[in-house]
N, C-alpha and C positions, 0 to 999 in steps of 0.2 A: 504494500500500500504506500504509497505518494506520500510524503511530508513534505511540508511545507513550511520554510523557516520563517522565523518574525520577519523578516523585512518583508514576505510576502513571493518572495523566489522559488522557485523549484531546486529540487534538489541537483547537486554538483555532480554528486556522486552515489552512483545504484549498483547495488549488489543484488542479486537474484536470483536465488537456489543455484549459488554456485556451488561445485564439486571439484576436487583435488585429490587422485586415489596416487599412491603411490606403492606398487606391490602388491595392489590389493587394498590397501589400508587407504581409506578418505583422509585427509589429513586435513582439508576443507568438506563439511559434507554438510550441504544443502541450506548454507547461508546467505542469509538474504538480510539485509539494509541500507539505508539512505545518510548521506551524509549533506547537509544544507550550509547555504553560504551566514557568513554574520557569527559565526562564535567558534570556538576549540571544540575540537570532538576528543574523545580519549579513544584509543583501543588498547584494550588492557587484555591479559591472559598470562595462566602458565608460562612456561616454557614449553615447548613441543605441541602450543596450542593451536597453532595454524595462524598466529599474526602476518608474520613474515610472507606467506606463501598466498593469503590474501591479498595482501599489498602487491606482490610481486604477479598474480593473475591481473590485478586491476592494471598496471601498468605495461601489461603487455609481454612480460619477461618470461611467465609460464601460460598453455594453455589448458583452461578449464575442461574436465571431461565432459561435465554439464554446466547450466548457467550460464549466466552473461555478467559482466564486470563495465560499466557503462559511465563515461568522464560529458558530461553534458550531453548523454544522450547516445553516447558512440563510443565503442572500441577504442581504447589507446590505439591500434593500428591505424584508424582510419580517420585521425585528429590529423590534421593539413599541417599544423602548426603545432606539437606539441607542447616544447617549451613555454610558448605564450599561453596554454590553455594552465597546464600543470607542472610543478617542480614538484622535485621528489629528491629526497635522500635515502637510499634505502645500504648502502653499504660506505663507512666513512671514510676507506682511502680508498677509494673507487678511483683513481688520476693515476697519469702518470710521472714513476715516483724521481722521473729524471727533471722534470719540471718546474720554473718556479710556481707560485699560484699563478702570481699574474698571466703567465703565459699558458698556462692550463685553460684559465679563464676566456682567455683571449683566442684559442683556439675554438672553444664552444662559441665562441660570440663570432668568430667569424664563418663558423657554420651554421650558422642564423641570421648574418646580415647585421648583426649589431656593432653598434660603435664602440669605441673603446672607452669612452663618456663612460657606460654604461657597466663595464668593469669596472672602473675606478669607483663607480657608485656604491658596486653592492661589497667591492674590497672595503671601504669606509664603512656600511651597515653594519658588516658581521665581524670590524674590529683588527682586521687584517694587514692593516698599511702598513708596521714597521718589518711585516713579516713576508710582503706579498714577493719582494724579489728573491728570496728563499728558497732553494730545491725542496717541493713538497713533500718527497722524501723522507725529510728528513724532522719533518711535526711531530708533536707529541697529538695523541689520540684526541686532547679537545682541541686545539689546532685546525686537526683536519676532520675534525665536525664543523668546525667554522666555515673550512671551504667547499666542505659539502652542500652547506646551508648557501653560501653563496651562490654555488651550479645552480640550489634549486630554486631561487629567486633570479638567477641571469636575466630571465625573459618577461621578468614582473607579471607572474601568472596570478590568475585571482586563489588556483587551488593547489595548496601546497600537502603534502603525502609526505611525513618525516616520520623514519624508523629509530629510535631510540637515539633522538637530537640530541639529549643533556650526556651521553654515557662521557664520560674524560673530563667533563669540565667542572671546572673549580664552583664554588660558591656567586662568584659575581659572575662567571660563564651561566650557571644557571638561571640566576635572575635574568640576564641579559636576555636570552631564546625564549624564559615564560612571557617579560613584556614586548618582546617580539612578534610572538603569539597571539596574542592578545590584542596586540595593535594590528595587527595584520587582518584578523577575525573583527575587530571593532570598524577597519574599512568595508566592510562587507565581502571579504574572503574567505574563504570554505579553507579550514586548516585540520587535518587530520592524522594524529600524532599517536605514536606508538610508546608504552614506557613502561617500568618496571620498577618505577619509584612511584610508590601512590601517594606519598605526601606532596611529592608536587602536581602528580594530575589533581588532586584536592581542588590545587590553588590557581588552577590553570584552566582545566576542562572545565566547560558545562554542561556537558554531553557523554556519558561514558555507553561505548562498546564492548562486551565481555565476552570473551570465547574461552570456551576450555574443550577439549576434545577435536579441538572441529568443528564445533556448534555453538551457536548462539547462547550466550544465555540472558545476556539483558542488554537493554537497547535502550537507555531512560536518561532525564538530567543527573546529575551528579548527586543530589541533594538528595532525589527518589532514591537513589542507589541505594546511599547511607541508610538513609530511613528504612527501607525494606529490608536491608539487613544486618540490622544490628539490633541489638535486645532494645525492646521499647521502651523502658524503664530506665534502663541509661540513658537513649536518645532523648526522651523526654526530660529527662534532668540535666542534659548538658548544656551550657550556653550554646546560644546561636555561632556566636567566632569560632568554638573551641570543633563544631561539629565537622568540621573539612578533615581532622585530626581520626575521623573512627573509617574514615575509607576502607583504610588499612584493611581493621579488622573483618568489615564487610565485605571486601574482597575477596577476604581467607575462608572465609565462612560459605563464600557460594564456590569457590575454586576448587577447596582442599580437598577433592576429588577426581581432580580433574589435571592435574600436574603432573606430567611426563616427560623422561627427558628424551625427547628423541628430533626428529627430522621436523623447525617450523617450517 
């Protein structure tokens, strides 16, 4: 079913009884939701829950055995213009590691027609400049989450798909990516983020997605999340501030059966 986010848009991004068998085994089986432009989405799960291989059908990188995976309506394959529609980071030293940023950047932009303006731009967003003539190489892990986040802004797309943005980064690296998020989602951009730290989807998402197996299991505000599962007696006596704080626990509580380590 169709959501429709506040501003009144349609949805960015549709998932639809998609499937992902590997060996036999679904590792995606028969999920289906929307993600809308105007605020953070979470996707949240185990490990070996099928996040990754989600993200990776929607983007075109695997194909689904069933379902369809749809970026305003259409296959990543058959988006004219990808960059411009979607950025994505989905593996953080994804470059080559002979490279500096700059020129890493510089070759994505000039296989899209962009100016060099526009490198220097999102080198300055994501905090890059004293590091950008630097052999990629040679970054530490929140580094090159930064020029990942760069790739996926290059083309100032409205819909951004980020697989575990915060992993390497410091304290003020983290703030940095949540009000990034935030602002980017507050333009009326469709931001859809993958993590494994639930006190900051807490404070970040207003929308969580929850899989464990392969499946679905909740698709609500954040807030609905908390509330449905965590003991009501607590919930009800917690302050309002302190409530972003029991994610946690209601994450574990609908998961802890659902946590495998194997192939996302």
């Amino acid at each position: 079913m169709e959501t429709i986010s506040d501003t009144g848009r349609p949805p960015a991004i549709e998932i639809r009884n998609l499937t992902r068998r590997y060996g036999g085994r679904a590792v995606v089986n028969d999920v289906s939701f929307s993600v809308v432009p105007g605020k953070v989405t979470g996707f949240l799960g185990p490990n070996g829950a099928g996040k990754s291989t989600t993200m990776r059908l929607l983007l075109g990188l695997e194909r689904p055995d069933l379902g369809t995976a749809l970026i305003n309506g259409r296959p990543y394959a058959d988006l004219e213009r990808p960059m411009f529609e979607v950025g994505a980071m989905l593996e953080a030293k994804s470059f080559h590691k002979g490279r500096s940023a700059r020129n890493h950047l510089r070759a994505l932009a000039q296989s899209h027609d962009l100016p060099d303006e526009r490198v220097d731009e999102v080198i300055a967003t994501v905090g890059l400049g004293s590091a950008a003539g630097r052999r990629a190489g040679g970054f530490s892990l929140g580094m090159a989450q930064r020029l990942g986040i760069a790739v996926a802004l290059l083309g100032d797309p409205d819909i951004l798909v980020l697989d575990e943005p915060v992993n390497g980064l410091d304290p003020e690296g983290i703030l940095w990516i949540r009000n990034l998020m935030k602002s980017l989602a507050a333009e009326g951009r469709t931001v859809l983020v993958s993590s494994h730290l639930m006190n900051e989807m807490a404070v970040t998402a207003e929308h969580l997605l929850v899989i464990g197996k392969g499946r679905l299991l909740a698709d609500c505000s954040t807030l609905e999340f908390i509330e449905s599962h965590t003991d009501p007696e607590v919930y009800a006596a917690t302050p309002a501030v302190a409530r972003p704080g029991m994610l946690e626990e209601a994450f574990m509580r609908l998961t802890s059966s659902s946590a495998e380590y194997t192939a996302t």
